[in-house]
N, CA, C and O of each residue as an XYZ file, in Angstrom:
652
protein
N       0.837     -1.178      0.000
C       0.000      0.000      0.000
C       0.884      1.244      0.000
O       1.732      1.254      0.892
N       0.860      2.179     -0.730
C       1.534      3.228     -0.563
C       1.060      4.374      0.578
O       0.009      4.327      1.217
N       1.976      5.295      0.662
C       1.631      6.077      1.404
C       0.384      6.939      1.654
O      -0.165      7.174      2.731
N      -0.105      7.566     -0.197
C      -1.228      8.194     -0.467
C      -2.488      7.270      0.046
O      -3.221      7.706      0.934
N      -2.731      5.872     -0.593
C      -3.612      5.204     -0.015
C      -4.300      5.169      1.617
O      -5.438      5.096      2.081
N      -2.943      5.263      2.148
C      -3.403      5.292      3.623
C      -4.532      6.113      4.398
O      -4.684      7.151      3.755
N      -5.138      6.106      5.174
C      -6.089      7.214      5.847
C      -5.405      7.778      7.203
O      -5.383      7.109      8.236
N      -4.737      9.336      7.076
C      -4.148      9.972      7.516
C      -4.923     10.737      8.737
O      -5.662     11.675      8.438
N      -4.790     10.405      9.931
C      -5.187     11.156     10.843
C      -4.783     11.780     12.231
O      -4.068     11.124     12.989
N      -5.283     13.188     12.618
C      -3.780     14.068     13.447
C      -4.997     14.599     14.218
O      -6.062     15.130     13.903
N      -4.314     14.184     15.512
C      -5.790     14.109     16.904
C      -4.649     15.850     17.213
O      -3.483     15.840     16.819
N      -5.134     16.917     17.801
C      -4.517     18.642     18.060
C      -5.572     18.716     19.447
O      -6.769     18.430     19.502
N      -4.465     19.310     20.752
C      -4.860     20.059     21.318
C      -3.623     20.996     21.655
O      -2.570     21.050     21.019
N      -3.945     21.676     22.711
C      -2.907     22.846     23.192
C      -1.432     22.489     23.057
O      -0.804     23.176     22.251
N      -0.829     21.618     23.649
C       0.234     21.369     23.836
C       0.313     19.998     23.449
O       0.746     19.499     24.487
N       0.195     19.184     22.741
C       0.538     17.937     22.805
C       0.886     17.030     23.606
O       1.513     16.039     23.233
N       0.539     17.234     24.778
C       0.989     16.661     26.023
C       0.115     15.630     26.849
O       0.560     14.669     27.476
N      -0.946     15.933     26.757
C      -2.149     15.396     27.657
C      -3.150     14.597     26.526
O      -3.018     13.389     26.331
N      -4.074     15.343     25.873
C      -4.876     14.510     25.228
C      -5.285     14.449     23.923
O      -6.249     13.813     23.496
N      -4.307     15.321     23.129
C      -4.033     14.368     21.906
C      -2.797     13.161     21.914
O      -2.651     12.233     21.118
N      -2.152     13.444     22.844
C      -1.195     11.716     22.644
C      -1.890     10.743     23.100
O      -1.753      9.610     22.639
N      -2.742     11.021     24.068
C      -4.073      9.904     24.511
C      -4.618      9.416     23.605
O      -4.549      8.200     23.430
N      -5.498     10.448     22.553
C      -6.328     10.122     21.680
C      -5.333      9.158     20.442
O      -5.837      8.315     19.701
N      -3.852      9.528     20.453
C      -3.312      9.266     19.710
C      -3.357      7.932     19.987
O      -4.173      7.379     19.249
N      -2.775      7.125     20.807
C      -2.722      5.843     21.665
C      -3.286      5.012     21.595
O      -2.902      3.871     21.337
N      -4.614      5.479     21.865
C      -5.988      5.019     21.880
C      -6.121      4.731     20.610
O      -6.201      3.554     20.256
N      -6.163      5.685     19.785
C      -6.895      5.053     18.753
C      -5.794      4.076     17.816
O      -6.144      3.158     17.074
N      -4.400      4.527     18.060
C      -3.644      3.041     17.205
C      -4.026      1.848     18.152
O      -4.039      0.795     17.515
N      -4.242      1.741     19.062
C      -4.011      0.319     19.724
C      -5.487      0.005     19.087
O      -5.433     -1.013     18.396
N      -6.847      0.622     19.129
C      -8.075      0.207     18.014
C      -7.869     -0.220     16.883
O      -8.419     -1.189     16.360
N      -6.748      0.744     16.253
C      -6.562      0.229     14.919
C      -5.476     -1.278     14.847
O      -5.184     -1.973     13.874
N      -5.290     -1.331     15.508
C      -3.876     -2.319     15.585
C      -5.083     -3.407     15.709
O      -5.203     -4.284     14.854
N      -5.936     -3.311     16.775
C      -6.864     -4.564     17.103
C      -7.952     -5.152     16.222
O      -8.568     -6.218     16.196
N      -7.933     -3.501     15.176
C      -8.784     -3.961     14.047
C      -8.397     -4.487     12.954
O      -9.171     -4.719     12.025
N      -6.475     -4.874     12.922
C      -5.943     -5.160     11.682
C      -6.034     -4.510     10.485
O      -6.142     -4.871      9.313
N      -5.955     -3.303     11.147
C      -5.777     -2.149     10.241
C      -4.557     -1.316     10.152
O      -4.324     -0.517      9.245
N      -3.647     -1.620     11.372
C      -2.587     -0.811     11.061
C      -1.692     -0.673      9.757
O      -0.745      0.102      9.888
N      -1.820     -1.261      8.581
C      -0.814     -0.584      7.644
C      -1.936     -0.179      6.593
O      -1.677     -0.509      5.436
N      -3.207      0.518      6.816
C      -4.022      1.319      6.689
C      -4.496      2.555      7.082
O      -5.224      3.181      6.310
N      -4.170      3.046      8.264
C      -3.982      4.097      9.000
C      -3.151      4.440      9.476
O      -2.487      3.643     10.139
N      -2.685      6.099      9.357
C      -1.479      6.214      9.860
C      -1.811      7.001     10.595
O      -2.933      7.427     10.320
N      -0.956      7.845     12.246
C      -1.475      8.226     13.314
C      -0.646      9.659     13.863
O       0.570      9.785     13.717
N      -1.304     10.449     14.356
C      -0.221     11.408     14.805
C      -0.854     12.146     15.810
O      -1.914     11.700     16.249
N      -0.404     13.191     16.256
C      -0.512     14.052     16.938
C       0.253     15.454     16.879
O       1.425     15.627     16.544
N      -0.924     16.670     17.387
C       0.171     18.037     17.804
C      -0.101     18.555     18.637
O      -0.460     17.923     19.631
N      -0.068     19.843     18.645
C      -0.505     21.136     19.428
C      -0.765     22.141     18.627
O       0.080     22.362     17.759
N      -1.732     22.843     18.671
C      -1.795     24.233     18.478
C      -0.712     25.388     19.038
O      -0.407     26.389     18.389
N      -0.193     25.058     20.367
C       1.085     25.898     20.531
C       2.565     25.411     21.133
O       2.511     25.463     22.362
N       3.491     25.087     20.799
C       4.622     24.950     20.714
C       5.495     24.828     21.891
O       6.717     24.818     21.739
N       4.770     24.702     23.460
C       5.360     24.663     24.795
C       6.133     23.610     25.132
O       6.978     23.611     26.027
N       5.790     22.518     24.270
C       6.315     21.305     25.099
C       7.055     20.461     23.708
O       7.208     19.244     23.810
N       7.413     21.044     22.664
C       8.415     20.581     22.083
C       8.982     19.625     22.219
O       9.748     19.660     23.182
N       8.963     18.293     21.410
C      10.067     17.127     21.950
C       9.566     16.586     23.597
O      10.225     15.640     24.028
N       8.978     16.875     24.082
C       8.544     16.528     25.629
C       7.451     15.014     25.321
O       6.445     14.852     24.629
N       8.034     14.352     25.973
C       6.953     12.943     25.995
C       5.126     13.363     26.883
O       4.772     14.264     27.643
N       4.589     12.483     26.423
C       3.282     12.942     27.350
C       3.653     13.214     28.880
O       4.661     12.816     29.464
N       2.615     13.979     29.393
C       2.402     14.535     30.641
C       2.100     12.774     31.506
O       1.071     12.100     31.454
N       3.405     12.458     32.232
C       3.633     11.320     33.213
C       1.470     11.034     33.488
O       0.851     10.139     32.912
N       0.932     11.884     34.299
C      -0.551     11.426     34.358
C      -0.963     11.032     33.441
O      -1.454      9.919     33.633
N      -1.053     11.433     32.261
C      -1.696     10.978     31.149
C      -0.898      9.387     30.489
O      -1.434      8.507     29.816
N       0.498      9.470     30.975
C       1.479      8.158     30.397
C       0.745      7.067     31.559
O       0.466      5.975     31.064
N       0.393      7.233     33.061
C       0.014      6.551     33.854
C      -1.415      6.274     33.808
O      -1.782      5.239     34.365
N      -2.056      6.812     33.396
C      -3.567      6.860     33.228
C      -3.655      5.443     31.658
O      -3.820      4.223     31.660
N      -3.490      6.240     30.799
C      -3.498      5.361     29.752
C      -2.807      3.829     29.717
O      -3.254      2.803     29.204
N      -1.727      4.018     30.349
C      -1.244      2.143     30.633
C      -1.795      1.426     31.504
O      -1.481      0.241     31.615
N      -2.811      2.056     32.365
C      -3.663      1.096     33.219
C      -4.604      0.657     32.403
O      -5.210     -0.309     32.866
N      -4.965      1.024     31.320
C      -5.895      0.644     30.291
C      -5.177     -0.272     28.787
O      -5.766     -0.617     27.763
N      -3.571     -0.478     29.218
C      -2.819     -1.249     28.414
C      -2.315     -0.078     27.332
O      -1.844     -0.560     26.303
N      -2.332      1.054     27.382
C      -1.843      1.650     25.942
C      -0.387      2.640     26.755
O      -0.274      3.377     27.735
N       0.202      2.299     26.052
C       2.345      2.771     26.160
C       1.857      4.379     25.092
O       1.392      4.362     23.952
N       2.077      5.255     25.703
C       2.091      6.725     25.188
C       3.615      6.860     25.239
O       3.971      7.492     24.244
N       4.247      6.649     25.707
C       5.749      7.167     26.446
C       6.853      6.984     25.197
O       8.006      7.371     25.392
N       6.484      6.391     23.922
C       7.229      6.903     22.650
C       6.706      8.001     22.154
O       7.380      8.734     21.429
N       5.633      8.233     22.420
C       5.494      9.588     21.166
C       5.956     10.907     22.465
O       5.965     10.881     23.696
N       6.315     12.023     21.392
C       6.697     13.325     21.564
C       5.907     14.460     20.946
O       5.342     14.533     19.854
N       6.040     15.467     22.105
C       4.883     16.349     21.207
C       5.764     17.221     20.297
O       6.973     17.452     20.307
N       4.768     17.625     19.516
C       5.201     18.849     18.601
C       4.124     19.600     18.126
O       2.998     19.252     18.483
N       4.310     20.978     17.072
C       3.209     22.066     17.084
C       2.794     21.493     15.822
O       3.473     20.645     15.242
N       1.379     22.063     15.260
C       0.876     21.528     14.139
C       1.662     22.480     13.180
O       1.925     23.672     13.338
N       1.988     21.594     12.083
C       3.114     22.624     10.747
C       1.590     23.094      9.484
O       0.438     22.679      9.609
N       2.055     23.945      8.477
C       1.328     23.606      7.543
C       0.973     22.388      6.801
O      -0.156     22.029      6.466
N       2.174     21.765      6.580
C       1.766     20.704      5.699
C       0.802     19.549      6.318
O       0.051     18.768      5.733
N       1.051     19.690      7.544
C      -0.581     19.250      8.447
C      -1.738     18.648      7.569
O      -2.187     17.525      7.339
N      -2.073     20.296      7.090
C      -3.504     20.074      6.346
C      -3.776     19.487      5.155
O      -4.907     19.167      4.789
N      -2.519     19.297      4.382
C      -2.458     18.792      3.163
C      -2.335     17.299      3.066
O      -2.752     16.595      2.147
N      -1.520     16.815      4.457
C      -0.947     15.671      4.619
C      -2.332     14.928      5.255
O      -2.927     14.116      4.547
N      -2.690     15.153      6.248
C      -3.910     14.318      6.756
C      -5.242     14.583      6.546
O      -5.786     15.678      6.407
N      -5.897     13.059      6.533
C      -6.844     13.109      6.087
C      -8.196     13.910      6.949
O      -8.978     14.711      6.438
N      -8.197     13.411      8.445
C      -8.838     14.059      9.250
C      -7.789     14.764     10.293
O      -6.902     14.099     10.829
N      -7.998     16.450     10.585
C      -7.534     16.795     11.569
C      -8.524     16.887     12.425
O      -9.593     17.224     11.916
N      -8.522     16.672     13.718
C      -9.251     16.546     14.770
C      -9.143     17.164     15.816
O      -8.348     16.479     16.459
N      -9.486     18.223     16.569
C      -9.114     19.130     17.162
C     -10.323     18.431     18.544
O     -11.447     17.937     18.455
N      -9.103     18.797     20.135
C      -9.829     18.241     21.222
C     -10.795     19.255     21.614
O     -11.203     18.820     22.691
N     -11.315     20.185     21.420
C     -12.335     21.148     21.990
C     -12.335     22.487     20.777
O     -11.864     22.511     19.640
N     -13.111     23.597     21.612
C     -13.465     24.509     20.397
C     -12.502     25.810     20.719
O     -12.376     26.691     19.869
N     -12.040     25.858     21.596
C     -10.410     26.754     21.361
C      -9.599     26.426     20.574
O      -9.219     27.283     19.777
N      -9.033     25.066     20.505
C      -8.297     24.493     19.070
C      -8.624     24.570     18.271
O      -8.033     25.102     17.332
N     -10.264     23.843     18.211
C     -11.033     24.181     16.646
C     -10.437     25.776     15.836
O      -9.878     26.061     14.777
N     -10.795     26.304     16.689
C     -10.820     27.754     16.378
C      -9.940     28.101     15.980
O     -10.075     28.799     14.975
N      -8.441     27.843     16.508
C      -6.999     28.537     16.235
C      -6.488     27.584     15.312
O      -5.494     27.955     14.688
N      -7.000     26.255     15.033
C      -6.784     25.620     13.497
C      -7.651     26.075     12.518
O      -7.180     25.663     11.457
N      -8.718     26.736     12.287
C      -9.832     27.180     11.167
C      -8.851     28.114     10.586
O      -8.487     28.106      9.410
N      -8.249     29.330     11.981
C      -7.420     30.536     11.485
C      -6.606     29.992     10.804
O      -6.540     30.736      9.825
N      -5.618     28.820     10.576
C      -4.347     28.768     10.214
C      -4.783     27.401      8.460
O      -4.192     27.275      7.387
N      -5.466     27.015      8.773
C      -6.153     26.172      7.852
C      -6.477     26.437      6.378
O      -7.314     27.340      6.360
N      -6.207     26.081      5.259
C      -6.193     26.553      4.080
C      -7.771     26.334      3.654
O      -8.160     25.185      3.868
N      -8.512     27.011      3.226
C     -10.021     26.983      2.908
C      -9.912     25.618      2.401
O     -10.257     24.624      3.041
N      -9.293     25.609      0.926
C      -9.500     23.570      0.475
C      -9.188     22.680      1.477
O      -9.479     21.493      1.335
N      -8.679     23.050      2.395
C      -8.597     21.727      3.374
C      -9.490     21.716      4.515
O      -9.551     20.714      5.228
N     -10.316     22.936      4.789
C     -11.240     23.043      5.875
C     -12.075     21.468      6.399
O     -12.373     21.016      7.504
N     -12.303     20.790      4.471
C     -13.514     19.944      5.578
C     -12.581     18.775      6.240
O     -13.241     17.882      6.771
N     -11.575     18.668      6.284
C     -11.092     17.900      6.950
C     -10.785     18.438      8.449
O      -9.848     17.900      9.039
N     -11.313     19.186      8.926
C     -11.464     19.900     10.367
C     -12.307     19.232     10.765
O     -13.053     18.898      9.845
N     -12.650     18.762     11.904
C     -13.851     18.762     13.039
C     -12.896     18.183     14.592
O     -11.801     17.767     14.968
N     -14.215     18.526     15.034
C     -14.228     18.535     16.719
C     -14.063     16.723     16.838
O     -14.686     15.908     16.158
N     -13.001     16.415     17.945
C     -12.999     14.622     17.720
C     -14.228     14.323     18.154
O     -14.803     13.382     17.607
N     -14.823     14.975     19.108
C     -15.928     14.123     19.428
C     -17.202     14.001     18.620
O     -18.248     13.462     18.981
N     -16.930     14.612     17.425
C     -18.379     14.382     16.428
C     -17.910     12.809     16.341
O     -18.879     12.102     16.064
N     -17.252     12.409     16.428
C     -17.227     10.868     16.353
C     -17.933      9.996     17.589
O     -17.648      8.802     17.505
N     -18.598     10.257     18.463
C     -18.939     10.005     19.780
C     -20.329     10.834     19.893
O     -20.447     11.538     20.896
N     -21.353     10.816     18.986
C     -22.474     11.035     19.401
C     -23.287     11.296     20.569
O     -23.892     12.297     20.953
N     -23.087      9.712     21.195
C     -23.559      9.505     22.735
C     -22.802      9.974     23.339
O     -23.345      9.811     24.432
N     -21.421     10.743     23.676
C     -20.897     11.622     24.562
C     -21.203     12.178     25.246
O     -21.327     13.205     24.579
N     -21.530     12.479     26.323
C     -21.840     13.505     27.143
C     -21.519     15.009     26.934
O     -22.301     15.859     27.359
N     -20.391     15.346     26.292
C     -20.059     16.440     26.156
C     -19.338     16.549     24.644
O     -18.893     15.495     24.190
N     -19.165     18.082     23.636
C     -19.070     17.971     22.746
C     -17.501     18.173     22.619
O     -16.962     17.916     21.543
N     -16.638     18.702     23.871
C     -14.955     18.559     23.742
C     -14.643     17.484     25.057
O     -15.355     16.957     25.912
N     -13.029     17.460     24.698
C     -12.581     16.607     25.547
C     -11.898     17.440     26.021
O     -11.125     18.084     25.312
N     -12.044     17.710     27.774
C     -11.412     18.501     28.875
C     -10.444     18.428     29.109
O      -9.959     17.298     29.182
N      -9.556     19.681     29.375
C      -7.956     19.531     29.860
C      -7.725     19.253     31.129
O      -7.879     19.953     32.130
N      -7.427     18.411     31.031
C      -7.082     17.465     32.423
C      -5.665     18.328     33.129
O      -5.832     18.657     34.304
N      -4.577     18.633     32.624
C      -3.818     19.075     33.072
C      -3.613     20.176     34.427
O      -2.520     20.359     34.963
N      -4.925     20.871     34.858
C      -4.338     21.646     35.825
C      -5.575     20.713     37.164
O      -6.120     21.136     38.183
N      -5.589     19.273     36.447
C      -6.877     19.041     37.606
C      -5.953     17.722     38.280
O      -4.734     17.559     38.234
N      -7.072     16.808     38.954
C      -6.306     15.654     39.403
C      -6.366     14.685     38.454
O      -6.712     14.871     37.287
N      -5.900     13.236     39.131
C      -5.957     11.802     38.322
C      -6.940     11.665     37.552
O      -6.886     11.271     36.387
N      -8.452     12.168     38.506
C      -9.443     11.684     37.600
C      -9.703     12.372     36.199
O     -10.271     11.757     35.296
N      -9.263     13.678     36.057
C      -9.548     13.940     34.736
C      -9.013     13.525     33.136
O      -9.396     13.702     31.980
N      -7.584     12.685     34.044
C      -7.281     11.970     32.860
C      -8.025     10.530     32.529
O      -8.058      9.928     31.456
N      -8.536     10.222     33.640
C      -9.366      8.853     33.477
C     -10.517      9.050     32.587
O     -10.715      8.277     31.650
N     -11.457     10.268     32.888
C     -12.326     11.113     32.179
C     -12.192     11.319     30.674
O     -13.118     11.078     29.900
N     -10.737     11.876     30.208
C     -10.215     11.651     29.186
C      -9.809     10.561     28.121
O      -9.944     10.452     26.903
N      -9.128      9.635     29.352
C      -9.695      8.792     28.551
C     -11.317      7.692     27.710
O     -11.489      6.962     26.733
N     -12.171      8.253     28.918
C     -13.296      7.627     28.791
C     -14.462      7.935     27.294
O     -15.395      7.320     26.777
N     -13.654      9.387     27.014
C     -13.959     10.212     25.943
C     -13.408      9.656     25.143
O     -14.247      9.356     24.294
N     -12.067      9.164     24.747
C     -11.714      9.448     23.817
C     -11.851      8.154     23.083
O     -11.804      8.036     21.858
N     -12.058      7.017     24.114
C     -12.078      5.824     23.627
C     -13.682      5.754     23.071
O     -14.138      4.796     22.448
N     -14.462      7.022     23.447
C     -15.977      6.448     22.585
C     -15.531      7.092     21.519
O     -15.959      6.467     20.548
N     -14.671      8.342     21.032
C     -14.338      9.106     19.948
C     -13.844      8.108     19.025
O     -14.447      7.904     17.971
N     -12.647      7.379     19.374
C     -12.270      6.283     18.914
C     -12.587      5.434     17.645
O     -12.167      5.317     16.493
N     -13.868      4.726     18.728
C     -14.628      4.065     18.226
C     -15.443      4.539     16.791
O     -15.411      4.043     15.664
N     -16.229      5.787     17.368
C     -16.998      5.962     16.045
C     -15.865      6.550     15.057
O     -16.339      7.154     14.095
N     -14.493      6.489     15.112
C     -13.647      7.222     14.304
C     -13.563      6.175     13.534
O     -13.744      6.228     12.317
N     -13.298      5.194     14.134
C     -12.815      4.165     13.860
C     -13.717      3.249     12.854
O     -13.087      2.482     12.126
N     -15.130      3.267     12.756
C     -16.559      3.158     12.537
C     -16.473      3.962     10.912
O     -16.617      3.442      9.805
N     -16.233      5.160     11.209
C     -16.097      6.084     10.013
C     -14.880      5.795      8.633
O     -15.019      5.755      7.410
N     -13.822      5.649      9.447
C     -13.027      5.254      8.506
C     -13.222      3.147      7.861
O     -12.853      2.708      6.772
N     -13.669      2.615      8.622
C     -14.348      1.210      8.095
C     -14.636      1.583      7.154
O     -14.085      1.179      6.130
N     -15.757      2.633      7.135
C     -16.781      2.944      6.353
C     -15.972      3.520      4.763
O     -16.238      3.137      3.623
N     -14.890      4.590      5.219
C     -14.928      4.932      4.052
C     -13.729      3.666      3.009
O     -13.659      3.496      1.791
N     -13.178      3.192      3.830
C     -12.547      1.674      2.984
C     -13.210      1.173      2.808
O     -13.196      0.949      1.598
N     -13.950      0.736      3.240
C     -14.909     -0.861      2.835
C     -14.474     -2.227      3.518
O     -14.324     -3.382      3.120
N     -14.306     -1.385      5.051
C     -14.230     -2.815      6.047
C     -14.846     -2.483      6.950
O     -15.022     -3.252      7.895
């Protein structure tokens, strides 16, 4: 399969630290379980540039391996332009990101914007919360989100292959 074939997707919040490497995690270990990994390819950023090269936020590395998923290879980094050209869905964790990716976003690539949790219907809520200035539980929270986001992401792209 070449590279173009693949279905390209880049989970963005603030810093790359907390819960887009979650979402990131999460959703390869789905895809891995769906025998899809050399069908999807996976990433993550930030909207702003604080934590450079920094592995996830230790809570979020401890939170997520009680649920079996290893965050502690990936590193964050800021979203570049070629971002929008390169992936298929960008996915932004709430509507402050939304927002500061629309600004930077090339009109032809807009519809590949949305909020992750349009993938998660039944959600309770329409972003996924920054856990970072709270306790343990909000990364548990986080994850509880992201794994229904996941799913219907995961649901969506079936859909548009034909598995």
């Amino acid at each position: 399969m070449t590279e173009q074939q693949k279905i390209k997707v880049l989970f963005v919040c603030m810093g790359n630290i907390c819960r887009s490497p979650t979402a990131h995690g999460v959703f390869q270990a789905k895809v891995q379980e769906a025998g899809l990994a050399g069908r999807v390819e996976i990433d993550s950023a930030g909207t702003h540039d604080y934590h450079v090269g920094a592995p996830p936020d230790s809570r979020a590395q401890q939170a997520a391996l009680r649920r079996g998923v290893d965050l502690s290879t990936l590193r964050a980094r800021a979203v570049a332009d070629v971002d929008f050209d390169h992936h298929d869905y960008v996915l932004a964790m709430d509507l402050d990101n939304y927002a500061l990716l629309e600004q930077v976003c090339p009109p032809a690539q807009r519809h590949k914007l949305k909020l992750f949790l349009e993938f998660a219907p039944d959600a309770p809520v329409r972003e996924v919360p920054d856990p970072y200035y709270g306790g343990a539980g909000g990364f548990e929270r986080v994850l509880d989100l992201v794994e229904q986001g996941a799913e219907g992401l995961l649901n969506d792209i079936r859909r548009r292959i034909g598995r």
